[in-house]
C-alpha atoms as an extended CHARMM CRD file, in Angstrom:
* protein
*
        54  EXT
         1         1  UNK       CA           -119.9180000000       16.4010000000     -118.4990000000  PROA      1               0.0000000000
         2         2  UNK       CA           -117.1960000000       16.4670000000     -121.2010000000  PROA      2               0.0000000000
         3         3  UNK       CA           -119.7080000000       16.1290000000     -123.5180000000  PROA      3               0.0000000000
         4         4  UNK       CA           -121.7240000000       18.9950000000     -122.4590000000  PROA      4               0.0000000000
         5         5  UNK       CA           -118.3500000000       21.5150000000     -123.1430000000  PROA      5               0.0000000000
         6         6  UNK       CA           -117.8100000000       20.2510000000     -126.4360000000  PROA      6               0.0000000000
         7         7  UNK       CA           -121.7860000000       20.3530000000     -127.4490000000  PROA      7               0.0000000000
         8         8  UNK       CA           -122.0540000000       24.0340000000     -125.6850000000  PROA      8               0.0000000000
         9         9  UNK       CA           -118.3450000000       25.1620000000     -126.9920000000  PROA      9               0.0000000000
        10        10  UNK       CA           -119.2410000000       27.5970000000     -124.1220000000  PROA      10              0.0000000000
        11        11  UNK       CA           -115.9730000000       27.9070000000     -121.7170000000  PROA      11              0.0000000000
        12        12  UNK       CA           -117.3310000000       26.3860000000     -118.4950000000  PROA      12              0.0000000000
        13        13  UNK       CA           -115.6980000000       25.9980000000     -115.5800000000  PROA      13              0.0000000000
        14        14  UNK       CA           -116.1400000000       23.6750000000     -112.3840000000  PROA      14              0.0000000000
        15        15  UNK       CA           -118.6820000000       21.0870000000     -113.7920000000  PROA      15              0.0000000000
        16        16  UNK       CA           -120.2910000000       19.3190000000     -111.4580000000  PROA      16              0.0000000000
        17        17  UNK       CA           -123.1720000000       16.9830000000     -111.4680000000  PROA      17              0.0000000000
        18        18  UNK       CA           -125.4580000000       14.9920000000     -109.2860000000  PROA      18              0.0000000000
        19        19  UNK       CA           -127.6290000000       11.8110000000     -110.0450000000  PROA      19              0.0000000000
        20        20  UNK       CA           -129.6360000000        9.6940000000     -107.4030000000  PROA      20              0.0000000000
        21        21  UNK       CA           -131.9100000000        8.0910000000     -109.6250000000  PROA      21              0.0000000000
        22        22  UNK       CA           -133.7840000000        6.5020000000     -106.4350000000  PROA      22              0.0000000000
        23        23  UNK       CA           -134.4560000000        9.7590000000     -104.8690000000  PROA      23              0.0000000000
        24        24  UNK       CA           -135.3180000000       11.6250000000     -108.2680000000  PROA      24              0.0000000000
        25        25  UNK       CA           -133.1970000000       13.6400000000     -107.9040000000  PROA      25              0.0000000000
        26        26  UNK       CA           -130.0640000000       15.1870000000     -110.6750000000  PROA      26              0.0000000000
        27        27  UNK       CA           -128.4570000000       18.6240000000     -111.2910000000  PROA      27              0.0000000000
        28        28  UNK       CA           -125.6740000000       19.7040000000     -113.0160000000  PROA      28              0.0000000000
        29        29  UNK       CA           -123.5220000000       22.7780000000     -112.1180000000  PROA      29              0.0000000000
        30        30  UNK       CA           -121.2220000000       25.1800000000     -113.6840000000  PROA      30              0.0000000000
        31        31  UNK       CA           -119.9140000000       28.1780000000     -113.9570000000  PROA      31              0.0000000000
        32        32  UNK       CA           -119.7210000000       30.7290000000     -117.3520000000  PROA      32              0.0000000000
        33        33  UNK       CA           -118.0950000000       34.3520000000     -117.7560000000  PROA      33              0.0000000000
        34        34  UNK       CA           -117.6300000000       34.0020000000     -113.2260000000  PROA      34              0.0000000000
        35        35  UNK       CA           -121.0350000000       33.6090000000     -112.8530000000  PROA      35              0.0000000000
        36        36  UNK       CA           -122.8100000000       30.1920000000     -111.8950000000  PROA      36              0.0000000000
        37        37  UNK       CA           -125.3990000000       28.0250000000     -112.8360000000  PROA      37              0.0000000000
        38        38  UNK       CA           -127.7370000000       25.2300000000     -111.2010000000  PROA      38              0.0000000000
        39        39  UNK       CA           -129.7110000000       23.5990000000     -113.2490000000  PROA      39              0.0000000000
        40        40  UNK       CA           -132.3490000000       20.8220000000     -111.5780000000  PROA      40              0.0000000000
        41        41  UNK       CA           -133.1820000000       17.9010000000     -114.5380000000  PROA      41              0.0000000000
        42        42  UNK       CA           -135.9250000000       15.1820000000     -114.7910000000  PROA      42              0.0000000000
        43        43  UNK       CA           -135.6910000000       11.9420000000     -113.5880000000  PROA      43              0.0000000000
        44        44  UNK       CA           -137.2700000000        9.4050000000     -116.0150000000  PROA      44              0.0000000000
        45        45  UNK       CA           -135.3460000000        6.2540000000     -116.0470000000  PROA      45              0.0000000000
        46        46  UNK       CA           -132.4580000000        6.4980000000     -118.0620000000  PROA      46              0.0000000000
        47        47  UNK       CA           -133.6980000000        9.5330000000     -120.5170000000  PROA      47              0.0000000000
        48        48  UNK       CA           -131.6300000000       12.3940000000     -120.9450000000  PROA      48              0.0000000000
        49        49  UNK       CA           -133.8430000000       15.8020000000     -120.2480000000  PROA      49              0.0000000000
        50        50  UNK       CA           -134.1520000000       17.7290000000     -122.9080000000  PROA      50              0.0000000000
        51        51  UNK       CA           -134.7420000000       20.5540000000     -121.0410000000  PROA      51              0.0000000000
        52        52  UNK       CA           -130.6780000000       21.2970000000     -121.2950000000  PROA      52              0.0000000000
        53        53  UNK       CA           -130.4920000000       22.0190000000     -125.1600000000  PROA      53              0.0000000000
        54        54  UNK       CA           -133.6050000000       24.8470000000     -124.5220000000  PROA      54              0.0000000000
């Protein structure tokens, strides 16, 4: 998630994320100028979804 703030240089606040690779299922969560954000990825093995940098 560390990552993500430096990549963004957004100021984010209360990163969270969840990853149960055996349930397909993975979020991450955050919050940006007091509003907040949920944002369901892609399961595919180990891939990253690119769906984040769009």
């Amino acid at each position: 998630m560390t990552h993500l703030i430096r990549m963004s240089r957004l100021e984010l606040e209360n990163l969270r994320d969840y990853v149960d690779i055996e349930k397909g299922q993975a979020w991450i969560a955050f919050s940006h100028n007091k509003k907040s954000y949920k944002w369901k990825m892609n399961i595919n093995y180990d891939w990253l979804d690119t769906e984040i940098f769009f």
